[in-house]
C-alpha positions in Angstrom: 120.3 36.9 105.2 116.7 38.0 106.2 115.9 41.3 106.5 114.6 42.6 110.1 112.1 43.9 108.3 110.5 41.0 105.9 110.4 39.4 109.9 108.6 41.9 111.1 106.1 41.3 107.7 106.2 37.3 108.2 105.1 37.3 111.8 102.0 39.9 111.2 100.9 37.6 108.6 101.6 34.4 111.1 99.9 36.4 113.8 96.7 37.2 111.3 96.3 33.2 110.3 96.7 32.3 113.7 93.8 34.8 115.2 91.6 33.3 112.1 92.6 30.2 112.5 90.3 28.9 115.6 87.3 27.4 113.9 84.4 29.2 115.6 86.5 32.5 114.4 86.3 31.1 110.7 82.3 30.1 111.2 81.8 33.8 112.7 83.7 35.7 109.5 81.5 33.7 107.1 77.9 34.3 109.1 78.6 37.9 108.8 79.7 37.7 105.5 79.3 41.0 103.9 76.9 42.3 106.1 76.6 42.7 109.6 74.8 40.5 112.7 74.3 40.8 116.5 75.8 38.5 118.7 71.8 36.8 119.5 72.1 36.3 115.6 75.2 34.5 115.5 74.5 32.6 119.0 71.5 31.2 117.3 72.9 30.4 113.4 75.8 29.0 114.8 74.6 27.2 118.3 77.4 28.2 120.5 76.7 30.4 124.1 76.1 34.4 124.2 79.9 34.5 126.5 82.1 32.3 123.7 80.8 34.0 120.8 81.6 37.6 122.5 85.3 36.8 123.7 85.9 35.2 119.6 84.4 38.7 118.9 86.8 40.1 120.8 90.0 38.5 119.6 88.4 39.3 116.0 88.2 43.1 117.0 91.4 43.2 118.6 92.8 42.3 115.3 91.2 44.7 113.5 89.2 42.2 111.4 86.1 43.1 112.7 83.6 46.8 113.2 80.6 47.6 115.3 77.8 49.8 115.1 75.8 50.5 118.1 72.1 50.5 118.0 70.1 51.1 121.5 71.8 48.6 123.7 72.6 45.8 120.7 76.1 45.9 119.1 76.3 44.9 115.1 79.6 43.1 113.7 80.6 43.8 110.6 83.9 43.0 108.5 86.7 45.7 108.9 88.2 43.6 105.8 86.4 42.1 103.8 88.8 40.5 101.8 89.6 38.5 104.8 86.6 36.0 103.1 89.1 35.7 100.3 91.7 33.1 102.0 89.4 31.4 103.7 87.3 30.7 100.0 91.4 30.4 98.5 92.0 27.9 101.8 89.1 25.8 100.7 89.6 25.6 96.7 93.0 24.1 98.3 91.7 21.4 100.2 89.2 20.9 97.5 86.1 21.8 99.9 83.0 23.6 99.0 82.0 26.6 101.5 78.2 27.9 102.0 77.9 30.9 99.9 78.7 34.2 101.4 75.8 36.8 101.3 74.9 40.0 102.8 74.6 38.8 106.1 72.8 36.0 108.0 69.5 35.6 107.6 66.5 36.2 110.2 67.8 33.2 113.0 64.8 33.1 115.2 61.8 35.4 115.3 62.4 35.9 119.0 65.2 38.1 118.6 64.5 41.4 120.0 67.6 42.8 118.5 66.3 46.1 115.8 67.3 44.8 112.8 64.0 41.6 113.5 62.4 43.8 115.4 61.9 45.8 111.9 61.4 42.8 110.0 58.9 41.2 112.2 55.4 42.1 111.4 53.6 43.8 114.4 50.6 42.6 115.9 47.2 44.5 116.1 44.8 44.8 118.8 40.9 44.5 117.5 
């Protein structure tokens, strides 16, 4: 017999893979990788519209996988749980597959971004 309790632990694991599972999730977990992006950054890394990113976002935060930091009127992800990167690298060692690297954080996407982070990355133009 089962106990209630080892239940209770197999459908909060069941419940994490499942939230994970949804590949835009999986592609939004590895852009951030270890450091932090705004949603214009991960709209433009990863090609999908502003409102689909922000509800996977959502379902990310909800489950406690996900942390923001506010800055002005931009909003930074960042991994609650990091370790979260190791299954998905252990689920692709099993199906033999070969995963970009995870860094820092995405890079620069576009130079258009106005979010802070480009914004103090982009060089500043002079008037002569």
């Amino acid at each position: 017999m089962i106990k209630s309790d080892t239940l209770s632990s197999v459908a909060k694991i069941s419940t994490l893979l499942q939230v994970i599972s949804a590949e835009a999730r999986l592609e939004i977990l590895l852009a951030i990788g270890a450091g932090e992006a705004c949603v214009c950054h991960l709209e433009a890394v990863l090609g999908y519209r502003q409102a689909y990113i922000s509800q996977q976002l959502m379902t990310l935060r909800e489950a406690g996988l996900l942390g923001t930091r506010r800055d002005g009127r931009y909003i930074f992800y960042r991994l609650e749980k990091p370790e979260i990167l190791q299954i998905v690298e252990l689920a692709a060692r099993l199906e033999d597959l070969d995963l970009p690297a995870v860094d820092s954080g995405i890079s620069l996407a576009r130079s258009s971004c106005e979010c802070p982070r480009c914004c103090s990355q982009v060089p500043t133009r002079t008037s002569a």
